[in-house]
Legacy VTK file of the C-alpha trace (Angstrom):
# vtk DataFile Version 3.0
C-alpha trace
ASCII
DATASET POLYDATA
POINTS 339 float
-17.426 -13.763 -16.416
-17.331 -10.650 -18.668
-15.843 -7.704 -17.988
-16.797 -3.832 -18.156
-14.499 -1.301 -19.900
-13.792 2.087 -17.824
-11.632 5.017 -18.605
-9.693 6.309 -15.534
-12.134 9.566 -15.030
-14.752 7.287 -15.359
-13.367 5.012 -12.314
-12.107 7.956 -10.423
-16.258 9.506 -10.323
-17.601 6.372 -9.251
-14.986 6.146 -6.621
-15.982 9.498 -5.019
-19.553 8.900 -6.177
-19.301 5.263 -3.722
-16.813 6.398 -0.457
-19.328 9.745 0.053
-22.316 8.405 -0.115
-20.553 5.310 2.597
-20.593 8.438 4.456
-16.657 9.898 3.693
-16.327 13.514 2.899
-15.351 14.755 -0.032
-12.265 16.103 0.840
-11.220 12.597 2.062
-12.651 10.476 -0.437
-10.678 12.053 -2.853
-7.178 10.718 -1.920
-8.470 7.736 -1.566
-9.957 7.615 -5.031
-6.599 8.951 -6.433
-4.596 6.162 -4.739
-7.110 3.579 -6.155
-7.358 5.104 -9.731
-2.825 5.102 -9.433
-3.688 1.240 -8.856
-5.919 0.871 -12.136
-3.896 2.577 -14.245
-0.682 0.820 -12.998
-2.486 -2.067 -13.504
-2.345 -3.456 -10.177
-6.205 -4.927 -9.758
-5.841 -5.667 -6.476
-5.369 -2.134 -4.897
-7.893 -0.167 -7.606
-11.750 -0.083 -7.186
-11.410 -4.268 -6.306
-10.758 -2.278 -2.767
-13.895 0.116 -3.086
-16.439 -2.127 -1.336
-14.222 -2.784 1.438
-13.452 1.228 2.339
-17.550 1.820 1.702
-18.010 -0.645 4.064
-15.426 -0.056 6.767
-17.279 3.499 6.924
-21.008 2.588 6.893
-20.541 0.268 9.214
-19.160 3.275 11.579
-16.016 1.224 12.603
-14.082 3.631 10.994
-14.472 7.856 10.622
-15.546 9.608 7.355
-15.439 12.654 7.850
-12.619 13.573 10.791
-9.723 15.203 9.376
-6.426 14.315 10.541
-3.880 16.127 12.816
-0.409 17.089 11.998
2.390 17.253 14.406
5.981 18.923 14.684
6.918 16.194 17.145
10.577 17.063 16.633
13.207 18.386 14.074
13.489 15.138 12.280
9.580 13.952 13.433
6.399 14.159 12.032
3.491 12.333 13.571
0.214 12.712 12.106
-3.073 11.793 13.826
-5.398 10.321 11.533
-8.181 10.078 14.479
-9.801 6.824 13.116
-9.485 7.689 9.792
-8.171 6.088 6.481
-4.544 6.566 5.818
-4.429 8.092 2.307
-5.778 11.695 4.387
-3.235 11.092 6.900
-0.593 10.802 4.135
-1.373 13.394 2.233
-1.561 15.836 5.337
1.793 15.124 6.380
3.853 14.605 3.701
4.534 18.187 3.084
5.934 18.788 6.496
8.199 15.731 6.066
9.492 16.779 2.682
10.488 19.988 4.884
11.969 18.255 7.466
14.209 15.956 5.323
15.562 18.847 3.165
16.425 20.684 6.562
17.735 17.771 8.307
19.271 15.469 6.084
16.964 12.572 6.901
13.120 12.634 8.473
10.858 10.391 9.826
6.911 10.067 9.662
4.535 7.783 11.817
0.816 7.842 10.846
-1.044 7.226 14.504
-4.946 5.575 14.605
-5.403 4.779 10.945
-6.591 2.142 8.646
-4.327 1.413 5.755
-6.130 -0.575 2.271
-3.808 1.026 -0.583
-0.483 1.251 -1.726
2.189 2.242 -0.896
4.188 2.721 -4.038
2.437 6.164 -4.528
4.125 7.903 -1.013
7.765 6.815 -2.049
7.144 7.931 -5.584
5.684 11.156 -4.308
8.907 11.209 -1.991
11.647 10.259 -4.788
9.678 12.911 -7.305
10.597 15.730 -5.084
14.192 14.586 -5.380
14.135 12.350 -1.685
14.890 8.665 -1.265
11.770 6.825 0.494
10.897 4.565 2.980
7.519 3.438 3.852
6.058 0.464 5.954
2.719 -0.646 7.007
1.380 -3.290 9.083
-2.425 -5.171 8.925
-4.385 -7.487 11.080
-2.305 -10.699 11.044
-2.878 -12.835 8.449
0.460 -14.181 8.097
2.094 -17.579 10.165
5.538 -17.416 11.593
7.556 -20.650 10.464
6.974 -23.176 12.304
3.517 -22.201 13.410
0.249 -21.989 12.156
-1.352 -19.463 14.050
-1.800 -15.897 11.996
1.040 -13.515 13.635
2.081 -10.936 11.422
0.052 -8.732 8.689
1.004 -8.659 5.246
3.116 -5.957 5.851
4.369 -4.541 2.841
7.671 -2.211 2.091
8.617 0.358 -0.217
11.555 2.189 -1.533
11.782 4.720 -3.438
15.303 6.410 -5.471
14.846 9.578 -8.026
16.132 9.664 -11.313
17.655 12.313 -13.098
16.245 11.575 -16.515
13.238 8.989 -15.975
10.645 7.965 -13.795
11.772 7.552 -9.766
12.835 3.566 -9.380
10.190 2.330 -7.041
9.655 -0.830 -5.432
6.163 -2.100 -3.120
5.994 -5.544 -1.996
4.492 -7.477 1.215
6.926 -9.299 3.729
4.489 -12.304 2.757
4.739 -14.881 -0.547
1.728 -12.845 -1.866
-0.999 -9.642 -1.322
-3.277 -10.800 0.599
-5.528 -9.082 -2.444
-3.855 -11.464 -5.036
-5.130 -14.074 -2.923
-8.471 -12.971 -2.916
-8.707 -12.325 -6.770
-8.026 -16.369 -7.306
-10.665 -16.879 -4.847
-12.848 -14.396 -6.972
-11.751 -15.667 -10.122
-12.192 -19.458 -9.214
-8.244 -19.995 -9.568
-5.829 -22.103 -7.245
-3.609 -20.046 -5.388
0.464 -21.283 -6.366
1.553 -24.059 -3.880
3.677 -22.606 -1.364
1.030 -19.316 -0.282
-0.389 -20.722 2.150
-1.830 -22.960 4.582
-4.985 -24.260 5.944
-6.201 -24.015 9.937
-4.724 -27.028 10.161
-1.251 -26.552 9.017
-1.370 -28.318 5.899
-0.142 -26.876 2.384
-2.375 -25.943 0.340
-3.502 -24.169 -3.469
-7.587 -23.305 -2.654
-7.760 -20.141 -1.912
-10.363 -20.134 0.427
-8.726 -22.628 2.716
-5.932 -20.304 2.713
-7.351 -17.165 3.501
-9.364 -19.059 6.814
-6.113 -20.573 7.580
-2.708 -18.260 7.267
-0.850 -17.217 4.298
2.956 -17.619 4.745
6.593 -15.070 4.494
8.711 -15.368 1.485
11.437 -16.583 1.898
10.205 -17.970 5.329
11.982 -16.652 7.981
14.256 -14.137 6.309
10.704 -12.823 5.425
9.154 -13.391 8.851
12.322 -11.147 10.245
11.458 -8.448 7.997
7.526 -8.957 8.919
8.721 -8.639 12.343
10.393 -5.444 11.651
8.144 -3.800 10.036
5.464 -4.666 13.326
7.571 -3.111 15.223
8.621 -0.182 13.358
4.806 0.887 12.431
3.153 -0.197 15.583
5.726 -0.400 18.211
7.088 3.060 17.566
3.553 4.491 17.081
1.538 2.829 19.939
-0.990 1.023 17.695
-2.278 -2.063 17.709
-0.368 -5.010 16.531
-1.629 -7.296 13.945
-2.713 -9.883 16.316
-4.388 -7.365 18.514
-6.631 -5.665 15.346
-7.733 -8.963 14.420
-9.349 -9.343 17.866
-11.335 -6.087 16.569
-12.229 -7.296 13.008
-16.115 -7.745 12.493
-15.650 -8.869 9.078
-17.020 -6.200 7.311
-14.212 -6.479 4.341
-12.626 -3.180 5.621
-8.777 -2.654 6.753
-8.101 -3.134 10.433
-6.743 0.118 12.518
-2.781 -0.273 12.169
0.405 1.954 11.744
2.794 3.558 8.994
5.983 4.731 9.039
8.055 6.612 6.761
11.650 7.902 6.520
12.967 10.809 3.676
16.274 11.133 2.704
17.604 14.011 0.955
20.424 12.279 -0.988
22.334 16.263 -1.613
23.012 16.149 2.264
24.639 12.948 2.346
26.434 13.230 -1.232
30.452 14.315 -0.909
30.533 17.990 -1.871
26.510 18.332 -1.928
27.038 16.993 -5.575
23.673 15.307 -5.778
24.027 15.157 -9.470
27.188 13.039 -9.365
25.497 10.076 -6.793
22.531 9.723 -9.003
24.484 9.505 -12.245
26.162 6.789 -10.582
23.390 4.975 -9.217
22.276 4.888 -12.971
25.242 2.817 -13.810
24.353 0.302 -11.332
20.943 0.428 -13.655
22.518 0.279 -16.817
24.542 -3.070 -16.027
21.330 -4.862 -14.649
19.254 -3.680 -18.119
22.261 -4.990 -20.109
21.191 -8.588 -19.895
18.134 -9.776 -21.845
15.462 -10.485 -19.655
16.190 -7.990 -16.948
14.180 -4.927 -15.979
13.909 -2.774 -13.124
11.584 -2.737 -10.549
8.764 -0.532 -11.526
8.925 -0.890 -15.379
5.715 -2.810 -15.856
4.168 -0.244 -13.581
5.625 2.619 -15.751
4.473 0.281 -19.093
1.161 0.376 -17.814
0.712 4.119 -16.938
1.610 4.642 -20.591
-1.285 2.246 -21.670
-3.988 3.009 -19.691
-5.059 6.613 -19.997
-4.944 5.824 -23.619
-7.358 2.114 -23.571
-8.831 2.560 -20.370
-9.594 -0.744 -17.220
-11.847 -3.543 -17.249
-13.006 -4.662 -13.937
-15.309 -7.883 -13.445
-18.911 -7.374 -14.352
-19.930 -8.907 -10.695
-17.569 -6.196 -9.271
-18.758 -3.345 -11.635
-22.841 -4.140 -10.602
-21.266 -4.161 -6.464
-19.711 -0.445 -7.293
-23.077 0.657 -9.060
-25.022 -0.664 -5.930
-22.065 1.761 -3.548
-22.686 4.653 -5.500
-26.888 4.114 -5.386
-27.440 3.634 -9.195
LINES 1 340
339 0 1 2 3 4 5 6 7 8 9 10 11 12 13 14 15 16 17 18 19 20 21 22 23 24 25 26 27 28 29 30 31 32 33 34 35 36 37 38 39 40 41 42 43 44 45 46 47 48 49 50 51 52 53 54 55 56 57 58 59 60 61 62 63 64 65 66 67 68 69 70 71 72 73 74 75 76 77 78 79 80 81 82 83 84 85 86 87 88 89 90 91 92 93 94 95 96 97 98 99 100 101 102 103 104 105 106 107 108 109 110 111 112 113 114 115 116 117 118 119 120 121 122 123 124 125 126 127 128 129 130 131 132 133 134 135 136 137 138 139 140 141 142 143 144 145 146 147 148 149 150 151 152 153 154 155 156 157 158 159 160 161 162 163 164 165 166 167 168 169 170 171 172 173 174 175 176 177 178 179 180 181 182 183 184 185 186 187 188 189 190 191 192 193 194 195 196 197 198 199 200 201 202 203 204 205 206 207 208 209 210 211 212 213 214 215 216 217 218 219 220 221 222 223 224 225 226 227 228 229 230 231 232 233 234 235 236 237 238 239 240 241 242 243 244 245 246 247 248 249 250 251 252 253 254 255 256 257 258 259 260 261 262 263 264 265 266 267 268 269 270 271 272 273 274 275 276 277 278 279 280 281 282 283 284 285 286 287 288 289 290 291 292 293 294 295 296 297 298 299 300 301 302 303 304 305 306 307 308 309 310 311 312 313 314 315 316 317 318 319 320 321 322 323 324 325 326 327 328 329 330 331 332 333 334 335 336 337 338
């Protein structure tokens, strides 16, 4: 299989070029084609265009709404809630993150729950966003469950990935974004692309037993890291974005899934801290030049790195050389975008 160079405008026009002709507007295709083109150039394949057929799809289909714009609440001092009415999330996001910014630098600390939306991106990007204004971030998702609690076999939980985000005084906001699972339920899907075995210990088949094809595991149940420290957390995070929000649970969305490739409807949740409230004296300054320390004895050992550097390595790189994608998944995005 060969591959097909892109720069990152170049990815970015066929994303908006794809999601409005699926029927998305412009103004909310384009949040979602920044998210995806953060992805590429981070080098993280399996949240860039690798996702565009599934959001094209998710909207032709009319499971999920183009062109509805989402609604922002002041739910209370420390609460946003934002109203994506059916939409995608990255809208939803974008809408209400100013008002939470607000609301944490007020308050201290602030909370956002994103209501009737379908999350397919990352979430690296809103605690980034968060730590660049100078906040600590918090973010959570669930999915459709795809994702067996130990012991059983039966899909429970979604992926459900995590993020945190901490500023930096002098470099790019530490920032971590990782599922409650052993892997993205994307990575498994790019072995299935690519013809690879998935890693023993991913997943299972319908029956229970272990197994390294990917396709067994993706039509059986992939499985938590560290198994059930990781279910706990998967747990958590259910009940944080879904049981706070009154959305659907993983194992209710999948009831709704028509297999069409697109996200199920699910929840977020975030939570902002402004670090100057909590610091003794409101010295901000002096808390982050000691969180650096704790940075500086973790980078003293060879081998080490923080989480985020081969993100930040990356976003060097790739404005500069460009993405390849797979030809087969270059000739699906020309067929999206009608060329």
């Amino acid at each position: 299989m060969s591959d097909v160079h892109l720069t990152l405008s170049e990815g970015h026009a066929f994303a908006m070029r794809g999601l409005t002709r699926a029927g998305l507007s412009a103004e909310n295709a384009k949040p979602i084609a920044d998210v995806m083109m953060s992805a590429e150039r981070d080098a993280c394949q399996s949240h860039g265009l690798f996702r565009m057929p599934g959001f094209c799809a998710g909207v032709s289909c009319g499971r999920i709404e183009g062109v509805t714009r989402p609604d922002v609440k002041d739910a209370a001092p420390g609460v946003v809630q934002v109203d994506a009415n059916n939409g995608y999330a990255a809208p939803a996001i974008e809408a209400g993150m100013p008002m939470l910014i607000e609301k944490a630098r007020a308050q201290g600390i602030a909370s956002m729950a994103i209501i009737r939306s379908h999350h397919f991106s990352t979430l690296w990007c809103d605690v980034e966003h968060l730590a660049e204004h100078g906040l600590v971030g918090f973010a959570f998702v669930n999915s459709r469950s795809f994702v067996a609690h130990p012991g059983g076999v039966r899909p429970t939980y979604g992926t459900n990935p995590m993020a945190f985000g901490w500023p930096r005084p002098d470099s790019p906001p530490l920032a971590f974004d990782q599922a409650s699972s052993v892997a993205a339920r994307g990575e498994m899907q790019i072995h299935l692309r690519d013809g690879k075995p998935i890693p023993e210990g991913w997943g299972i088949g319908p029956d229970g037993a272990p197994t390294t094809d990917p396709a067994v595991a993706l039509a059986g149940a992939q499985l938590p890291f560290g198994d059930y420290k990781g279910a706990a957390l998967a747990m958590m995070i259910e009940l944080l974005a879904v049981g706070l929000t009154g959305g659907k649970f993983g194992i209710e969305s999948a009831v709704d899934d028509n297999s069409d490739g697109g996200p199920a409807i699910g929840g977020q949740f975030y939570i902002a801290v402004d670090p100057e409230k909590f610091a003794p004296g409101g010295d901000v300054a002096a808390i982050l030049a000691h969180s650096e320390s704790l940075f500086d004895y973790v980078l003293e050992e060879d081998g080490t790195r923080l989480p985020g550097d081969r993100r930040h390595g990356a976003r060097e790189r790739t404005p500069v050389d460009g993405f390849t994608i797979p030809e087969s998944l270059y000739a699906t995005i020309l067929g999206l975008c009608g060329d």
